[in-house]
C-alpha positions in Angstrom: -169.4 188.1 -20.2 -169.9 185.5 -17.4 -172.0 186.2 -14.4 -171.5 184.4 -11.2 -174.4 184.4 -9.1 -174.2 183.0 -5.4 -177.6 181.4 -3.8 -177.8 179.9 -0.1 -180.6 177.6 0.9 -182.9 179.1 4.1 -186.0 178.0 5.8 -188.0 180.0 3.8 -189.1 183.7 5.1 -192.8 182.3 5.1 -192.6 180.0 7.7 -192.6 180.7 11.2 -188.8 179.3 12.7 -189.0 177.0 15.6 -186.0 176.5 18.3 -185.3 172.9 19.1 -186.0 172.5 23.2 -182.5 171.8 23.5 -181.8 175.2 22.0 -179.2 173.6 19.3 -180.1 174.8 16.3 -183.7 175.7 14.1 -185.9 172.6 13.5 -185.8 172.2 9.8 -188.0 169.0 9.9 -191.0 169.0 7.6 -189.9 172.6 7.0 -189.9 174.4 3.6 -186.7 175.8 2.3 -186.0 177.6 -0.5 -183.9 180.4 -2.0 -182.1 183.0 0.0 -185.0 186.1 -0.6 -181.7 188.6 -1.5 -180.1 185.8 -3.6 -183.1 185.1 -5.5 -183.0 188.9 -6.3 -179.6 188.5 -7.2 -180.3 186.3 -9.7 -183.4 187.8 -11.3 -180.8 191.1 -11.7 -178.2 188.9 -13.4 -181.0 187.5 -15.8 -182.3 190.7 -16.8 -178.7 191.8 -17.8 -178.2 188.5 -19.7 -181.6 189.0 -21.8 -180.8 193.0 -22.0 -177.6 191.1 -24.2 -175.1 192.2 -21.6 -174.0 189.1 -20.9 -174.0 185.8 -22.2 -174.1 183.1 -19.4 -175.5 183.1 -16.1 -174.0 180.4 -13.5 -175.4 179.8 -10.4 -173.0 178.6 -7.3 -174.4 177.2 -4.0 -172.5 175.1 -1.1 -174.0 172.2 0.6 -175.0 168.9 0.7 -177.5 167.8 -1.9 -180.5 169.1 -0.5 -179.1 172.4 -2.0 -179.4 170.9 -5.6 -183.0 171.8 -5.3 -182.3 175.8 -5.2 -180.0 175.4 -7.7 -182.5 173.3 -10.2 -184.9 176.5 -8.8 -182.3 179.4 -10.2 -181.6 177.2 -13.6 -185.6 177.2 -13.7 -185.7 180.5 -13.5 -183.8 181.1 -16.3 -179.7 180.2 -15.3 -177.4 178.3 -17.7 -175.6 176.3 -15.4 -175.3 175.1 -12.2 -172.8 174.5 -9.6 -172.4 172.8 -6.3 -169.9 172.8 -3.6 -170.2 169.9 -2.1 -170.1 169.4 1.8 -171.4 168.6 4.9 -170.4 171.3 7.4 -171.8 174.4 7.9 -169.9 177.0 6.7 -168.8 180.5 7.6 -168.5 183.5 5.6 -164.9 183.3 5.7 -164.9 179.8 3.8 -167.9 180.8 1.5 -165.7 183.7 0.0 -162.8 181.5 -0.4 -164.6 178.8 -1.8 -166.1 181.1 -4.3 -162.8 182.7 -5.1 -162.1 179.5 -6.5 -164.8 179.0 -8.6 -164.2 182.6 -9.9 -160.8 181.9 -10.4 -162.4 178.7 -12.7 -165.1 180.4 -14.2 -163.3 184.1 -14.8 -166.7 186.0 -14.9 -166.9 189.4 -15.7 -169.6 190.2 -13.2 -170.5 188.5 -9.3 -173.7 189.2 -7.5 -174.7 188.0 -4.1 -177.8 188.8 -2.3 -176.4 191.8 0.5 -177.2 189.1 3.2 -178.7 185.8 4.0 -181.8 185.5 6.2 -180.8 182.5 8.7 -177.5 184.2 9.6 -178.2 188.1 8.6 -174.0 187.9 8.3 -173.5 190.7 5.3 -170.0 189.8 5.1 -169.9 187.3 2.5 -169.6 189.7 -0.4 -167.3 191.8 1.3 -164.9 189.3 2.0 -164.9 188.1 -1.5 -164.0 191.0 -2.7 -161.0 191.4 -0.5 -159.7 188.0 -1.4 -160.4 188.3 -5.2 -158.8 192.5 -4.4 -161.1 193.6 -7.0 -164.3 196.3 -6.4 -167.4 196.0 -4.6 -170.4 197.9 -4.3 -172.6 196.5 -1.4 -176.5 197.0 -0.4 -177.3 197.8 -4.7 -181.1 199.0 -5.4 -180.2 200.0 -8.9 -177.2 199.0 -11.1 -176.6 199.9 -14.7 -173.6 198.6 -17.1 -171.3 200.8 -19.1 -169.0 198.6 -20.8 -165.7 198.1 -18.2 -168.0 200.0 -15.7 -171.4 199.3 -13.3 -172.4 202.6 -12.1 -174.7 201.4 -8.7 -177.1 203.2 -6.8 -176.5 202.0 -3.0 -179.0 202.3 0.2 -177.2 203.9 3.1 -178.4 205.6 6.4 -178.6 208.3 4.8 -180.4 207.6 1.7 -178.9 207.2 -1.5 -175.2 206.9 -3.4 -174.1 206.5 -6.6 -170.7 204.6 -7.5 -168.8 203.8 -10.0 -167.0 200.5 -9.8 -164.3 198.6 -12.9 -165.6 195.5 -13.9 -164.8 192.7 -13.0 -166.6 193.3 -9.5 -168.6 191.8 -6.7 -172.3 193.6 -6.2 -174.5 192.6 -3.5 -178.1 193.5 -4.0 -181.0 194.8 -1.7 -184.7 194.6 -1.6 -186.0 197.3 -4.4 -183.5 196.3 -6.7 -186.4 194.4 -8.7 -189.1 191.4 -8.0 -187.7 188.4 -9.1 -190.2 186.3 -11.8 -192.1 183.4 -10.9 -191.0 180.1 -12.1 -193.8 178.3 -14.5 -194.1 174.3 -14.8 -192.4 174.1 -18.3 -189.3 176.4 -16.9 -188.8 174.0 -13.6 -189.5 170.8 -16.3 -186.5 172.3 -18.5 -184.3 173.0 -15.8 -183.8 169.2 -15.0 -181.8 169.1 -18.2 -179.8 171.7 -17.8 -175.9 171.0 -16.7 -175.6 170.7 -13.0 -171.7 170.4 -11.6 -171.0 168.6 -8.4 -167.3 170.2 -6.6 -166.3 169.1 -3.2 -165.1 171.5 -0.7 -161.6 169.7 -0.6 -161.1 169.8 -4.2 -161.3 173.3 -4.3 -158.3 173.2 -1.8 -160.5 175.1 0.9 -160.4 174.2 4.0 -163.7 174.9 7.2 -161.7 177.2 9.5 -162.7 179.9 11.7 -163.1 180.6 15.3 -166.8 181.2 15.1 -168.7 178.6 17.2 -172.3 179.0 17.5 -173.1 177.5 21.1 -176.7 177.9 21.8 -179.6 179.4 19.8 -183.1 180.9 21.7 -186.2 182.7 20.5 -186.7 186.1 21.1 -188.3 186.8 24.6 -192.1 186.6 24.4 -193.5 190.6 24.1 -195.1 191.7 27.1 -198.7 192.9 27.3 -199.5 196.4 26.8 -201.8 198.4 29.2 -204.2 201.2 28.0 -203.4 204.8 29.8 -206.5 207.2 30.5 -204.2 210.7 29.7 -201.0 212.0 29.1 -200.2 212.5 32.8 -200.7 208.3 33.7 -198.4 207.7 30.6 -195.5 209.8 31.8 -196.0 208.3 35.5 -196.2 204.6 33.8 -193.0 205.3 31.4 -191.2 206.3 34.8 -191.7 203.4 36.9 -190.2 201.5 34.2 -187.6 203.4 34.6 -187.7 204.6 30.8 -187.6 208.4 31.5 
C-alpha cells in the first residue's frame, strides 16, 4: 500500500508574523519557513505505519514554487520515499489544492491519504474535506489515534465533546491533530540522504487544474494591541468596573 501524504510550507509557528505596512500580505523576508506543524504530524503517522510493515511507500506531495522543494527534501529526510511537487506560482485555495491532489491520487492510487487537519497561515480545515468529496471516498477528520485493520482504519477523532471512534473503508483521506504523535527529529546523515532521493517536478497545468475560486484576500492586519489591565481592591469595584464596560 501507497500512502500519500500532503505538506504545505508556513512561516514557521516559532517566529513572531509581521504585517507588511501596506497590510498586503505577511513579510516572509529573512523569515524561517518550514513544514506545516499538522503536516509534519501527518507524516511522522504515515512513517510509523510504513516501518510497523503496513505499508510499503510513503510519498510526499506539496504545491508551490521551488522554495517548497526544501519541505519536501525535509519530509524525504525524515524518512519519505519520494517526493512530489506541483509546480506554480499562485497562491492557491483549498478548492484547487483538493483537485490538484485528486490528480496525483488518481496517478499514484494510494491506499491511504493523510493531511494535517489544517494549515497554520490560513487555519482553512477544508482541504481534506474537499478531497474527499472530489475523490467520493471516506474521511475521518481532526485524528488523535488511528489503527489499520486490513480494508479498514478505525480512528479516534477530537470533537467538542471529547472523543469518537469511526470506522472508515480504505482507501480514505485522514486528517490528523495535535496528540496524534511527536514527529522525530531529522539527523545530518537523514537530511544528507534525502538529497538523493527521487524528487518529481508537476506543473499545475499539466495536471489539467486550473486557479479558480471567488476567494480574494483584500487586506491583512494584526490583531488589535491588548489593552492594559487594572488591579481591583474587592469584589464590589470589580462588578462596578465590569459594568461600565458594559460587560454585565
Amino acid at each position: 500500500m501507497k500512502i500519500l501524504v500532503g505538506i504545505k510550507r508556513v512561516v514557521d509557528y516559532n517566529v513572531r508574523v509581521r504585517v507588511l505596512n501596506d497590510g498586503s500580505g505577511v513579510d516572509t523576508d529573512g523569515v524561517k519557513m518550514s513544514v506545516n506543524p499538522f503536516d509534519e504530524i501527518a507524516l511522522e503517522e504515515a512513517l510509523r505505519i510504513k516501518e510497523a510493515g503496513n505499508a510499503e511507500e510513503v510519498i510526499v506531495v506539496s504545491a508551490g514554487g521551488d522554495e517548497c522543494q526544501q519541505q519536501l527534501r525535509t519530509g524525504l529526510a525524515m524518512g519519505a520515499d519520494r517526493a512530489i511537487q506541483i509546480q506554480t506560482s499562485e497562491s492557491l485555495q483549498p478548492l484547487s489544492v483538493a483537485r490538484a491532489l485528486l490528480k496525483i491520487i488518481e496517478r499514484e492510487q494510494p491506499g491511504l491519504v493523510i493531511l494535517g487537519k489544517q494549515a497554520i497561515d490560513g487555519d482553512n480545515s477544508q482541504t481534506g474535506q474537499m478531497l474527499a468529496a472530489l475523490w467520493d471516498r471516506p474521511q475521518a477528520t481532526f485524528a488523535s489515534k488511528m489503527v489499520l485493520n486490513g480494508d479498514t482504519a478505525t480512528i479516534t477523532r477530537e470533537v467538542d465533546a471529547g472523543l469518537e471512534t469511526i470506522e472508515v473503508d480504505l482507501p480514505a483521506v485522514v486528517t490528523v491533530d495535535l496528540r496524534m504523535n511527536e514527529p522525530r527529529f531529522v539527523k545530518l546523515p537523514d537530511i544528507m540522504k534525502a538529497k538523493r532521493k527521487p524528487l518529481d517536478v508537476i506543473s499545475l497545468g499539466d495536471l489539467g487544474v486550473s486557479v479558480d475560486g471567488n476567494l480574494k484576500i483584500h487586506h491583512f492586519a494584526p490583531p488589535p494591541q491588548r489593552q492594559k489591565g487594572i488591579m481591583v481592591e474587592d469584589t464590589a469595584q470589580l462588578v462596578q468596573e465590569l459594568k461600565n464596560r458594559g460587560l454585565i
